[in-house]
N, C-alpha and C positions, 0 to 999 in steps of 0.2 A: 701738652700733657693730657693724659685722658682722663674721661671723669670719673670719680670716686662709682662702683659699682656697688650693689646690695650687699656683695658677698666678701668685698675688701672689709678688712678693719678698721675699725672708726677711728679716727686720728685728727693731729691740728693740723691744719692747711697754715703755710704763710701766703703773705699777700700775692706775688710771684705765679704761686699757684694758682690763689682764687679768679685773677687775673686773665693768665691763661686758659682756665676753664669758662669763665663764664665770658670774656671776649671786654670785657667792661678796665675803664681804667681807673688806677687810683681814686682820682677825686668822685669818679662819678659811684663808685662803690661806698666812700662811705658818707657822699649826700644821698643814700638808698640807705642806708645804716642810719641816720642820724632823721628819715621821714617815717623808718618802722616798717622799710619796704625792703631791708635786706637782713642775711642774719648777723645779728652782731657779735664784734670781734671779743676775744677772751684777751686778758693780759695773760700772758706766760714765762714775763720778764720783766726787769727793770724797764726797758726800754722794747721790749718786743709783743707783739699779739697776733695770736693765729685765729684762726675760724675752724669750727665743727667742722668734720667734714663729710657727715650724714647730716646736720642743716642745708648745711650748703647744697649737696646733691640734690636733696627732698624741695628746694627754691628753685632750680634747675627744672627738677623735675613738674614744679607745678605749673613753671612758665612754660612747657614745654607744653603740657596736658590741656591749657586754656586753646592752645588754637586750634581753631577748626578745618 
């Protein structure tokens, strides 16, 4: 999946997706979610939750920015 770009619409990622984009799996995303080191998920369901998907990018993006 490619990553959300500036000029796409801001929308909910599910996990699936967050996943594929950032290369990370389940658990290690939301032991990054639960240290305040990733973005945290929304409930958008009884039983479901997605993630922003301009946070997301913009965490992408700043991981991306740090390296020299």
């Amino acid at each position: 999946m490619a990553m959300p770009t500036p000029t796409e619409p801001r929308r909910i990622m599910r996990l699936p997706e967050v996943q594929a984009i950032t290369g990370f799996g389940r658990a290690w995303i939301y032991h990054l979610m639960n240290e305040g080191k990733f973005p945290k998920a929304c409930r958008i369901g009884t039983r479901a939750v997605g993630w922003d998907s301009e946070a997301v990018r913009e965490w992408i993006e700043s991981r991306l920015g740090s390296r020299a």
